[in-house]
C-alpha positions in Angstrom: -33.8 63.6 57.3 -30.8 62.3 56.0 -28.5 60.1 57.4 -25.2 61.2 59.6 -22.1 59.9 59.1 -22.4 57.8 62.4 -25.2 56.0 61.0 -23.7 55.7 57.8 -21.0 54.1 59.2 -23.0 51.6 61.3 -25.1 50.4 58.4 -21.7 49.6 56.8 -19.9 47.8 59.8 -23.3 46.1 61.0 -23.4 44.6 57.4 -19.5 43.7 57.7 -20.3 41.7 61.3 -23.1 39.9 59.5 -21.2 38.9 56.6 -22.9 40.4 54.0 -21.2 42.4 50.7 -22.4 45.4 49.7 -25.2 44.2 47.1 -26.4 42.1 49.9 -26.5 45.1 52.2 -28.1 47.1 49.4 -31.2 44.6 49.2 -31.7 44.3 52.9 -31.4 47.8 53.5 -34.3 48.3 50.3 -36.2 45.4 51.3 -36.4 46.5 55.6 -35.8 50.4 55.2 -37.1 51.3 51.7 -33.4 53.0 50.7 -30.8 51.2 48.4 -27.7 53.8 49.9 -27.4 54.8 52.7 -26.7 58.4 51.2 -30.2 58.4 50.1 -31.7 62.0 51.8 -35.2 60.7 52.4 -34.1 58.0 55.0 -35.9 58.5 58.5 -34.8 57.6 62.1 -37.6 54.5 62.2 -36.4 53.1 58.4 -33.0 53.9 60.3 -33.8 51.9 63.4 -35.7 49.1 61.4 -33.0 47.9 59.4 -30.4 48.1 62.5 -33.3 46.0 64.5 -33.3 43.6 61.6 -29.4 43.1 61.2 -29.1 42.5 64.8 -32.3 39.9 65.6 -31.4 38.1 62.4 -28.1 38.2 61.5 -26.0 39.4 64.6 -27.2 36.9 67.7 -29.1 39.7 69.4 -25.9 42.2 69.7 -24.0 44.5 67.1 -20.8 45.4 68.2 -20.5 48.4 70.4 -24.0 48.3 71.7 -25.9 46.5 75.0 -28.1 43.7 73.9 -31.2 44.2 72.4 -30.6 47.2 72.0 -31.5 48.1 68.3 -34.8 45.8 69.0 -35.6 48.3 71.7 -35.2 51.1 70.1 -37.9 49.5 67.4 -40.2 48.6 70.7 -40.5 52.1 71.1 -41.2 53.8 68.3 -44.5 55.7 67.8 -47.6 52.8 67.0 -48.3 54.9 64.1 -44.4 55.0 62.3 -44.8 51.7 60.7 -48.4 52.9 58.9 -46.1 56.1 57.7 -43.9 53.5 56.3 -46.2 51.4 54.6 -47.7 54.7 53.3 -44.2 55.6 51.8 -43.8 52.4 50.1 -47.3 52.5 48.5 -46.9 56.2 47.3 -43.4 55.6 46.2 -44.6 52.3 44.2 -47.0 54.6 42.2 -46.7 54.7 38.2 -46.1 57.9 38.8 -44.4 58.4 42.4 -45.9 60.9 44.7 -44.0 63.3 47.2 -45.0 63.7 50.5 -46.7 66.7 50.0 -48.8 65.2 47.5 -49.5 62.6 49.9 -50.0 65.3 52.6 -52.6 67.1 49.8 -54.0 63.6 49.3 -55.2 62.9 52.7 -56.3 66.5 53.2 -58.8 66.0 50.4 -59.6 62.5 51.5 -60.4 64.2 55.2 -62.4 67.1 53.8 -59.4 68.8 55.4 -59.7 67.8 58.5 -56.2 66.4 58.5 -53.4 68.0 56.8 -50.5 65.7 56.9 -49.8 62.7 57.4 -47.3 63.3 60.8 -50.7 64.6 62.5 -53.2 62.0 61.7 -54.6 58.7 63.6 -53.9 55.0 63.2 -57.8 54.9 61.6 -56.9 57.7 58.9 -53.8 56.3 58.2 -55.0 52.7 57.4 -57.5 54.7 55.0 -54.8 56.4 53.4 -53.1 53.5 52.6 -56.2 51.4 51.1 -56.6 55.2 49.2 -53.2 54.7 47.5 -53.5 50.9 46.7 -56.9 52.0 45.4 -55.2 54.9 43.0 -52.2 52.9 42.0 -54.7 50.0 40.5 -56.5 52.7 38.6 -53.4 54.3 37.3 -52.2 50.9 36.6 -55.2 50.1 34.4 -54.8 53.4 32.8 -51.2 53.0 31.7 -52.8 49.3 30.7 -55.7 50.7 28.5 -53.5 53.3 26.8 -50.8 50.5 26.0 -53.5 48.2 24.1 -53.1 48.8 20.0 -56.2 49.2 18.4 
């Protein structure tokens, strides 16, 4: 999903009522969502809902202009249990050497599941929590490999 308009436009203004410029805005929105722009295609309504929750607990008194209290904090209370493991997942696939897709993450945990599971929007909190230990596991080994073949001889 990417981004409409609308929600371009309330990263922006949210960001103006906090007081932050635009490189400050970029690092929050990298650091809570995972995106630098907010024209990046691969956000997602919970990365989406995360960083509005975030602006408005800790920057905007509880309420961004234009909305009821809470409500952005609200909206993160009821998110699926299992969006935040999807999350993490991104960021640890995305911090690979060499930065896998989703469908290479889907083809990932279908071999880790003996194909069981085929992606990553139909599995469990237990299969998910493996996944992720999966791709710290693979980004230390490719780490190491990219630090073997680095060493002169």
């Amino acid at each position: 999903m990417s981004l409409t308009n609308g929600q371009k436009k309330a990263l922006h203004a949210v960001a103006r009522q906090a007081g932050l410029n635009d490189e400050q805005r970029r690092v929050l929105q990298k650091g809570i969502g995972g995106h630098v722009s907010a024209a990046d295609r691969a956000w997602t309504r919970a990365e989406f809902i995360r960083v509005m929750a975030h602006y408005e607990r800790e920057y905007c008194g509880g309420e961004i202009r234009g909305n009821m209290p809470r409500y952005w904090q609200d909206q993160l209370a009821a998110l699926g249990p299992n969006d935040s493991l999807v999350w993490r997942i991104r960021q640890e696939a995305a911090g690979l050497p060499d930065p896998m897709t989703d469908a290479q993450v889907d083809a990932f945990l279908a071999r880790m599941t003996g194909s069981e599971i085929a992606k990553v929007a139909d599995a469990n909190a237990y299969w998910l929590s493996r996944l992720i230990e999966g791709l710290k596991a693979l980004r230390k080994r490719r780490e190491a490999e990219t630090a073997d073949s680095e060493v002169p001889f």
